[in-house]
C-alpha positions as a printed Julia matrix, in Angstrom:
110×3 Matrix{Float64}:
  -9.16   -0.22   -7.86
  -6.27   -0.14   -5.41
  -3.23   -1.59   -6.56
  -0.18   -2.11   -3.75
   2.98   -3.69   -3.72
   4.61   -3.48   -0.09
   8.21   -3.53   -0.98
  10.31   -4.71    2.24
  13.98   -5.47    2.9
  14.94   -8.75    2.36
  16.8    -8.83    5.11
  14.24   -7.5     7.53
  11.25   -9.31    6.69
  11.43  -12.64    8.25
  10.99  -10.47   11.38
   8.04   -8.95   10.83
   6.25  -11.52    8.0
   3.17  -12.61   10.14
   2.61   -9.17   11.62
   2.7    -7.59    8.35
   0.36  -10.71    6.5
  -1.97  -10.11   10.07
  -2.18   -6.3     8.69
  -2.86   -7.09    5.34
  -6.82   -7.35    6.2
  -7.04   -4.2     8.02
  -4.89   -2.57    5.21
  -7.64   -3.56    2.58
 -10.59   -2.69    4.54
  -9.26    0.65    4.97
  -8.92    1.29    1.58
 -12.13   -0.34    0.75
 -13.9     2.16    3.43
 -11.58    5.41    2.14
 -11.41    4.89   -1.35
 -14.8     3.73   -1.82
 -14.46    0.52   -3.35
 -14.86   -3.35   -2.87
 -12.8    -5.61   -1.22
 -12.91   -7.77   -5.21
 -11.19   -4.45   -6.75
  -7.98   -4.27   -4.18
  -4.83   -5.75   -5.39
  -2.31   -6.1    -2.37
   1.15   -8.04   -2.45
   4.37   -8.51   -0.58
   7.21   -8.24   -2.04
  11.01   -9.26   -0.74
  13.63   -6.62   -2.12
  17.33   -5.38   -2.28
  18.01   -2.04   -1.22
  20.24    0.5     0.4
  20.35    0.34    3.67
  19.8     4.49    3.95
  16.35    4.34    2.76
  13.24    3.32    3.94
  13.32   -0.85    4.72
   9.46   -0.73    3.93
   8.22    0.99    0.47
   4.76    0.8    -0.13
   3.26    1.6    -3.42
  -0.59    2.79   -4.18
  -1.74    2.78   -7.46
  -5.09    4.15   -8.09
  -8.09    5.45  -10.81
  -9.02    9.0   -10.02
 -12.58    9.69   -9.05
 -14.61   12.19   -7.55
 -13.54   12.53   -3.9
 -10.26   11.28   -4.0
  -8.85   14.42   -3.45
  -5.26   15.31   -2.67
  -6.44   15.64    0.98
  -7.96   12.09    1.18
  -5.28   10.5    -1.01
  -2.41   12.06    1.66
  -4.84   10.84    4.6
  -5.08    7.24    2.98
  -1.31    7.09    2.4
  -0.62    8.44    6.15
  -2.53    5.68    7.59
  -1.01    3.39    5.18
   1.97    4.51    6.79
   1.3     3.77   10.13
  -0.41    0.61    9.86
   2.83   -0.63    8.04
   5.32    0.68   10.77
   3.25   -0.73   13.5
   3.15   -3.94   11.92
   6.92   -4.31   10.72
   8.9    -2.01   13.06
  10.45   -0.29   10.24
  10.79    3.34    8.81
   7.73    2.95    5.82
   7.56    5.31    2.89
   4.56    5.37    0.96
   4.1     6.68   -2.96
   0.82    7.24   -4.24
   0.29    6.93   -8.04
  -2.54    7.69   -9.84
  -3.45    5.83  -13.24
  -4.77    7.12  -16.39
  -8.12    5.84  -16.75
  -8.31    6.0   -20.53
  -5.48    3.42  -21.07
  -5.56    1.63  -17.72
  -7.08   -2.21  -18.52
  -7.15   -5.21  -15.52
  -8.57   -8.34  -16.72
  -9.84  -10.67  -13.92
């Protein structure tokens, strides 16, 4: 159950809006294929923001269940091509966090 929020600058993403909604598909299929999961279990959104213009304009945010496979190596692989479908897309430096959820108190209702 992938979870991301794509945090971008306010002020940059009018530029790069319809490349980064044309990534959004690629973006879930590869964490369908790399996390193992279907397409019904990602969670992907956009989401304007104010920052500080020394950081990163794009912050992307994975939040996932642990499982069996989705070790540090694979979760730093995911994130990595996170990353670089992202700054294709917008043109911006991207920083990605990866988060991983306690399955004994995480609940999603759908």
């Amino acid at each position: 159950m992938p979870n991301v929020k794509i945090y971008i600058d306010e002020t940059r993403l009018a530029a790069c809006r319809a490349a980064i909604e044309d990534a959004l598909p690629r973006l879930r299929d590869l964490l369908c294929e790399r996390l193992a999961v279907e397409a019904s279990a990602c969670q992907i959104a956009v989401l304007p923001v104010l920052g500080l213009p020394d950081q990163p304009q794009v912050n992307a945010e994975l939040l996932i269940l642990p499982r069996s496979g989705r070790t540090p190596e694979r979760i730093r692989a995911v994130a990595g091509t996170m990353r670089q479908v992202l700054e294709q897309a917008s043109g911006l430096d991207v920083a990605v966090r990866v988060g991983m959820l306690d399955p004994e108190t995480y609940l999603a209702l759908k």
